[in-house]
Backbone as JSON Lines, residues from 0, in Angstrom:
{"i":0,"aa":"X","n":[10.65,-13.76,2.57],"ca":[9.46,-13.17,3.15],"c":[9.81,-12.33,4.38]}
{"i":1,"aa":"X","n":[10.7,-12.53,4.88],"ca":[10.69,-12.4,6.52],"c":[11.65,-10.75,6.27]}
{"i":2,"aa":"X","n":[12.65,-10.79,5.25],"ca":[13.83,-9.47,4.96],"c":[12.53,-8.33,4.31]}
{"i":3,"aa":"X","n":[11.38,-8.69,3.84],"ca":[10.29,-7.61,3.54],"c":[9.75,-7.31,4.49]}
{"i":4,"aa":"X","n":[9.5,-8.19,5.75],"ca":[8.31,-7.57,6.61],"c":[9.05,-7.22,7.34]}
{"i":5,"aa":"X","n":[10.82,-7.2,7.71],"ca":[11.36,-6.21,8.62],"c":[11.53,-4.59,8.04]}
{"i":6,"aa":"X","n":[11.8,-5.05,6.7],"ca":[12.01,-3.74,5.83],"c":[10.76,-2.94,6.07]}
{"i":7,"aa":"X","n":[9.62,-3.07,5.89],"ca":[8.24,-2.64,6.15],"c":[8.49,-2.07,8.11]}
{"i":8,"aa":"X","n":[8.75,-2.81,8.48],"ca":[8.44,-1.79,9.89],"c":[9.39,-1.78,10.29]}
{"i":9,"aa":"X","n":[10.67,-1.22,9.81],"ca":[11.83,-0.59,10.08],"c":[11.35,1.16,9.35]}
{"i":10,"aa":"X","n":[10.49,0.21,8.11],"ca":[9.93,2.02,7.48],"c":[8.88,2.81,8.03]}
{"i":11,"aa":"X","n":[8.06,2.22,8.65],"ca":[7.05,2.39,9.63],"c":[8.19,2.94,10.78]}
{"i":12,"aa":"X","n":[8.62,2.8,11.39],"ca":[9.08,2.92,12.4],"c":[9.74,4.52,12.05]}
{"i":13,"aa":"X","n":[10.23,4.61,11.17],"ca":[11.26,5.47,10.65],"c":[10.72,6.9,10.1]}
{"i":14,"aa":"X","n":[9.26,6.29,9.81],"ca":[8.33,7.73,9.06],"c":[7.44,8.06,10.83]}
{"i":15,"aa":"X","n":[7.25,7.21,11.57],"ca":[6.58,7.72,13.02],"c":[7.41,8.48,13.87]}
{"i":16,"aa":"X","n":[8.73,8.18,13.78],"ca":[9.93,9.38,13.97],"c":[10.13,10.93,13.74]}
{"i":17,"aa":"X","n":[9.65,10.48,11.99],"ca":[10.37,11.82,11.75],"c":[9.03,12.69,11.61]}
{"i":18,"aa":"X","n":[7.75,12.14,12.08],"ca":[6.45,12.74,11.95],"c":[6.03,13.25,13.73]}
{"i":19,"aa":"X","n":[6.92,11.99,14.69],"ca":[6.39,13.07,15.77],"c":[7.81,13.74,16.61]}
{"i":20,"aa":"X","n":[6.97,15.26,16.89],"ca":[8.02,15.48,17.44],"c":[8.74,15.26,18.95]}
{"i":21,"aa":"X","n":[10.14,15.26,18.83],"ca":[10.44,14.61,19.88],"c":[10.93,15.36,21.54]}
{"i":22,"aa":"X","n":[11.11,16.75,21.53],"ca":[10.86,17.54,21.98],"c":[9.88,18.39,22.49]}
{"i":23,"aa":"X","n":[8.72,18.29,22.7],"ca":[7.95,19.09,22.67],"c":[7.87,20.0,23.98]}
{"i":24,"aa":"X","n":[8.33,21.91,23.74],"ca":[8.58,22.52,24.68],"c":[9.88,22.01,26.05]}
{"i":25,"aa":"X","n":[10.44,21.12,25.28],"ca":[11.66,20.31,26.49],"c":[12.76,21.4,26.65]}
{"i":26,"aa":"X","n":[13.33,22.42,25.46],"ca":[14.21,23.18,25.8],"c":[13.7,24.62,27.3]}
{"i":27,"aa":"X","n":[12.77,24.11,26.96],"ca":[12.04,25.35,27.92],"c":[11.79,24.85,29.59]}
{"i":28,"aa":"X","n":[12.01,23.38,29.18],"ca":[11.45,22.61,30.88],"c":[12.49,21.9,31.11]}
{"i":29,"aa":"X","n":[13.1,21.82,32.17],"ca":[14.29,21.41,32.61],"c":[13.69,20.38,33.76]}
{"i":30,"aa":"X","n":[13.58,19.32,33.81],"ca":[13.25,18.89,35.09],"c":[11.68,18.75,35.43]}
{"i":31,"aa":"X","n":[10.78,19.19,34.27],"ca":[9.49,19.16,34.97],"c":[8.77,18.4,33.55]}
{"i":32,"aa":"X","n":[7.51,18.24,34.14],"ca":[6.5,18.24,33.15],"c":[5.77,18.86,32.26]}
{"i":33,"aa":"X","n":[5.48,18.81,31.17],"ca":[5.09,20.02,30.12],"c":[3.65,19.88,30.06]}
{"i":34,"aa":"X","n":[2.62,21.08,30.45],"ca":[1.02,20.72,30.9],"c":[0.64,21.67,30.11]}
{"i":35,"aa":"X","n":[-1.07,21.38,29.26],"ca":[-1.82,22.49,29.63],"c":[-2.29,22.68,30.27]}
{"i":36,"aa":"X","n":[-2.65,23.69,30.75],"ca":[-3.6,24.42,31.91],"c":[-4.47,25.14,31.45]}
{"i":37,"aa":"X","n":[-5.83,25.64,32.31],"ca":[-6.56,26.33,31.94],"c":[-5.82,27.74,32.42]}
{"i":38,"aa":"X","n":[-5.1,27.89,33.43],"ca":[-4.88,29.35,33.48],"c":[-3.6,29.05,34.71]}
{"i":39,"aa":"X","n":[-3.09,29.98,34.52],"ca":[-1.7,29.69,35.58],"c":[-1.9,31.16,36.13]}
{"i":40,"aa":"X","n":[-1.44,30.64,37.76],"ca":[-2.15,31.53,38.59],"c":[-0.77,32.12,39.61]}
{"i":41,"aa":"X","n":[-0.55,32.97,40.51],"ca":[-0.11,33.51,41.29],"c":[-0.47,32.63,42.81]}
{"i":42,"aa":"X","n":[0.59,32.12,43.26],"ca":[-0.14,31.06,44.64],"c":[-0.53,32.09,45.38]}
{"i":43,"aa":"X","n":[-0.52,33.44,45.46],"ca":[-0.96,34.06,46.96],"c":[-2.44,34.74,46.65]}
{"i":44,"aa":"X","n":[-2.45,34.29,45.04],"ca":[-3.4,35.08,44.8],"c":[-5.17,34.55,45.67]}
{"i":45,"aa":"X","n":[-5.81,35.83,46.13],"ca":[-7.05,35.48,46.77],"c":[-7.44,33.74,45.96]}
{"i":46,"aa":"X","n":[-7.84,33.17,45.13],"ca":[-8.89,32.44,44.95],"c":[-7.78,31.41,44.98]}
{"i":47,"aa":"X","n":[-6.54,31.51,44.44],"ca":[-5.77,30.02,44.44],"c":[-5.51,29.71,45.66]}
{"i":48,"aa":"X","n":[-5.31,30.86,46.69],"ca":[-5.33,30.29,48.41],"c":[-6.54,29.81,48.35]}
{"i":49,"aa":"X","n":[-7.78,30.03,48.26],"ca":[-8.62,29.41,49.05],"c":[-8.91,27.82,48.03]}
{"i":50,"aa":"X","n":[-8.29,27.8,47.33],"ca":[-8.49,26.69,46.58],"c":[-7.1,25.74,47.03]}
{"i":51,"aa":"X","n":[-6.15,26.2,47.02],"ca":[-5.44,25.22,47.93],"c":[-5.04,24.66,49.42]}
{"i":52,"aa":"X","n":[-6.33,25.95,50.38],"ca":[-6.84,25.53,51.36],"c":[-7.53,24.79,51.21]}
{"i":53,"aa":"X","n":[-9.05,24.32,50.31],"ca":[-9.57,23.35,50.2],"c":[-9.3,21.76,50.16]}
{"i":54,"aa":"X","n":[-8.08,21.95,49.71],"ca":[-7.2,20.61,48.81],"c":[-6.78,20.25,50.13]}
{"i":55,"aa":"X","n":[-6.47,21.51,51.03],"ca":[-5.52,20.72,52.58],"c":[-3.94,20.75,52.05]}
{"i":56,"aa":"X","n":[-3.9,21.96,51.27],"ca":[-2.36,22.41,50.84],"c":[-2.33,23.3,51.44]}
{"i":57,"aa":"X","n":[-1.49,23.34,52.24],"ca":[-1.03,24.71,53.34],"c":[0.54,24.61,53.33]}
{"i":58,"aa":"X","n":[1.25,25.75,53.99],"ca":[2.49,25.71,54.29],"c":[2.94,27.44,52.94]}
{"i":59,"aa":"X","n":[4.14,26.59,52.39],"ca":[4.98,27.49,51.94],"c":[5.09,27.4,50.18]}
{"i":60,"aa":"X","n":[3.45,27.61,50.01],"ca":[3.84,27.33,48.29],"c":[3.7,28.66,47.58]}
{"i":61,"aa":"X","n":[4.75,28.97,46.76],"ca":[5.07,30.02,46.46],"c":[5.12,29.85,45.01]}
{"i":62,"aa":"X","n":[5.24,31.02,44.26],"ca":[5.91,30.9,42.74],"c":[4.35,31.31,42.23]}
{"i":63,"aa":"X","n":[4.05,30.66,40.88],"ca":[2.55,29.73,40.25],"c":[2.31,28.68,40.11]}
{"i":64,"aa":"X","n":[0.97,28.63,39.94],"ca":[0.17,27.17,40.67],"c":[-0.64,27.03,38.74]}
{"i":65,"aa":"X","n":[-0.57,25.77,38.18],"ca":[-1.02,25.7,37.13],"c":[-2.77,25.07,37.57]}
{"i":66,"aa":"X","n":[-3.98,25.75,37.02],"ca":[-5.07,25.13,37.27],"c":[-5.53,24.06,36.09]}
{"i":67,"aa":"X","n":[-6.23,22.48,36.74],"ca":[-6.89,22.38,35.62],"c":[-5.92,22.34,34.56]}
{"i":68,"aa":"X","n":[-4.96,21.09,34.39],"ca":[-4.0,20.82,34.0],"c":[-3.96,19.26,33.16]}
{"i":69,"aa":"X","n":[-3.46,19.29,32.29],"ca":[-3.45,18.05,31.6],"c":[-2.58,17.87,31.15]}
{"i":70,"aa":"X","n":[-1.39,16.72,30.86],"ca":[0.15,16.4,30.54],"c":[-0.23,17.09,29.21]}
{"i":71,"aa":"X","n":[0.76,17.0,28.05],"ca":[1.09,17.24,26.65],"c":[2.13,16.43,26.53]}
{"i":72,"aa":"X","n":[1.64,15.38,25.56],"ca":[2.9,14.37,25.27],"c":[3.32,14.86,24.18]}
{"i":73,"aa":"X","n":[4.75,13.73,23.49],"ca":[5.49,14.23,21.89],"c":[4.67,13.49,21.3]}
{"i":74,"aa":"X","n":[3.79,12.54,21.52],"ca":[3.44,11.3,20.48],"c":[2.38,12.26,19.36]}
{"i":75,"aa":"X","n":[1.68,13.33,19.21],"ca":[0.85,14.14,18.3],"c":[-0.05,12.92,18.37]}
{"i":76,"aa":"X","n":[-1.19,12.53,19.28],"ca":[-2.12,12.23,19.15],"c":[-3.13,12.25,20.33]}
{"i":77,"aa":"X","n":[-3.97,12.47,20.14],"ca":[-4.93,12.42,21.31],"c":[-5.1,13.83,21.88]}
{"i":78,"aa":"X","n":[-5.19,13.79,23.5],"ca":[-6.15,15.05,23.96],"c":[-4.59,15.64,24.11]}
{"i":79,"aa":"X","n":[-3.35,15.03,24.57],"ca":[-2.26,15.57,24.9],"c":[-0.79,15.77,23.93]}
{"i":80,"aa":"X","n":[-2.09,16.02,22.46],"ca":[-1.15,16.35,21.61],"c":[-0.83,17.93,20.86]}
{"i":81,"aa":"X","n":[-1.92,18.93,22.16],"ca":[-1.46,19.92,21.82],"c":[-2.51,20.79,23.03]}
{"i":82,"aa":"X","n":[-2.5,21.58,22.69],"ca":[-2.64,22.89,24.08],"c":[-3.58,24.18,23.43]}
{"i":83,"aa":"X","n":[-4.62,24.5,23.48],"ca":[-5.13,25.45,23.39],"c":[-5.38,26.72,24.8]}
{"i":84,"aa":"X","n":[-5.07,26.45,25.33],"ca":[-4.78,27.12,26.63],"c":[-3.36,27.46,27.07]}
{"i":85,"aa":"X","n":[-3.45,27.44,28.62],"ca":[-1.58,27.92,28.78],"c":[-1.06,26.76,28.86]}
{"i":86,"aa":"X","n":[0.14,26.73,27.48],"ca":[1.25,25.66,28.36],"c":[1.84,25.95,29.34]}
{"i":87,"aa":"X","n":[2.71,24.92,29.97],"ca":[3.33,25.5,31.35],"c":[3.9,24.08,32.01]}
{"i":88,"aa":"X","n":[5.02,24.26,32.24],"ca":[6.68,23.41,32.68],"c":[5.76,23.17,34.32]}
{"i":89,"aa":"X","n":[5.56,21.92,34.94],"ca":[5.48,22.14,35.97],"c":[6.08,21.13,36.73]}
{"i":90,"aa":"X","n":[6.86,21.86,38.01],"ca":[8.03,20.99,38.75],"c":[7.8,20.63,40.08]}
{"i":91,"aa":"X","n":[6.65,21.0,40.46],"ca":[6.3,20.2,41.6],"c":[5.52,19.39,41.62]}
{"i":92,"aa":"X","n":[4.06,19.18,42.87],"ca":[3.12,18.55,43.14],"c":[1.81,18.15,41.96]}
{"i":93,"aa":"X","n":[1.28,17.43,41.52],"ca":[0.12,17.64,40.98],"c":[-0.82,17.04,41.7]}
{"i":94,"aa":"X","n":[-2.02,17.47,41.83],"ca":[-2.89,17.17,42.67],"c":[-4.12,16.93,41.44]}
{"i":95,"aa":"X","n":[-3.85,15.33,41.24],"ca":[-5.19,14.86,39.84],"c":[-5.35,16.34,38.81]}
{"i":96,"aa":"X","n":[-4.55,16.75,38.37],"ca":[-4.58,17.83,37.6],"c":[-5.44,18.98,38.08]}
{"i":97,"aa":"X","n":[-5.79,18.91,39.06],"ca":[-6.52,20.53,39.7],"c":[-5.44,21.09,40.11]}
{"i":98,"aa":"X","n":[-5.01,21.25,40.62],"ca":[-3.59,22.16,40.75],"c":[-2.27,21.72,40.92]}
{"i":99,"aa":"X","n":[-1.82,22.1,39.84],"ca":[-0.15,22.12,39.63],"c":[0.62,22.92,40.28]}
{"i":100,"aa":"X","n":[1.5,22.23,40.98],"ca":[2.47,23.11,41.8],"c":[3.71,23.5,41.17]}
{"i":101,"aa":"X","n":[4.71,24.94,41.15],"ca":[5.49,24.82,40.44],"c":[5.67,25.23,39.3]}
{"i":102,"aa":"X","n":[4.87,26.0,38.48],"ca":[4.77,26.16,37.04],"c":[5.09,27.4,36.69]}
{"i":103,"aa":"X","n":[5.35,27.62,35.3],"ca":[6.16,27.98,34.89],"c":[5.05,28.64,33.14]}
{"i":104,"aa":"X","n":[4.57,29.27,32.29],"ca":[3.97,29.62,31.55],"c":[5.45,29.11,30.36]}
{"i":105,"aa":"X","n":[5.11,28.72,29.23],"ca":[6.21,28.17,28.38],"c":[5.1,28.44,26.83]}
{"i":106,"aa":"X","n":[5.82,28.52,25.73],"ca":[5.73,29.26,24.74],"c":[6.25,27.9,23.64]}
{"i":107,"aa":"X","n":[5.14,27.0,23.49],"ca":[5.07,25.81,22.79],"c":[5.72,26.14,20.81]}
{"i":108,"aa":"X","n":[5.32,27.12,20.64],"ca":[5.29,27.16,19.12],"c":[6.87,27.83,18.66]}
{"i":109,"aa":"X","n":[7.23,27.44,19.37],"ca":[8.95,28.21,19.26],"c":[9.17,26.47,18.04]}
């Protein structure tokens, strides 16, 4: 009994593998997190300053700022199993997903 029910979720195990993928956008992100965003922005730009003045982010943030951001996992299920908006690598701060510090626009369907 017991050599069937390992066989059974050794095969289970083995078809959830090769069904999710295990990479997702990783060759593209080195070091960061892989998000969607609603829109990835320019930090100096007029509205993302005054939006990360609001937050009480000041100083020296430079590069793009991902808005309105939500992880993307490999597991293919749920809200973070895929991206209709911008993906985007992000390597700094997140602030509860309103703005991502750090980001990077990345090209998921490669």
């Amino acid at each position: 009994m017991f050599p069937r029910v390992a066989i059974a979720i050794t095969a289970c195990f083995a078809a959830l593998a090769v069904a999710t993928p295990g990479d997702v956008g990783g060759s593209q992100c080195d070091g960061g997190g892989i998000y969607c965003c609603d829109s990835v922005q320019d930090a100096s730009s007029p509205s993302v300053a005054s939006l990360l003045a609001l937050l009480g982010i000041v100083g020296s943030v430079t590069g793009q700022v991902g808005l309105n951001c939500d992880p993307i996992t490999g597991l293919g299920v749920g809200s973070g199993a895929s991206c209709t908006s911008q993906a985007a690598c992000c390597t700094g701060d997140s602030f509860n997903g309103l703005v991502n510090i750090g980001c990077s626009p990345i090209n998921l369907s490669l």
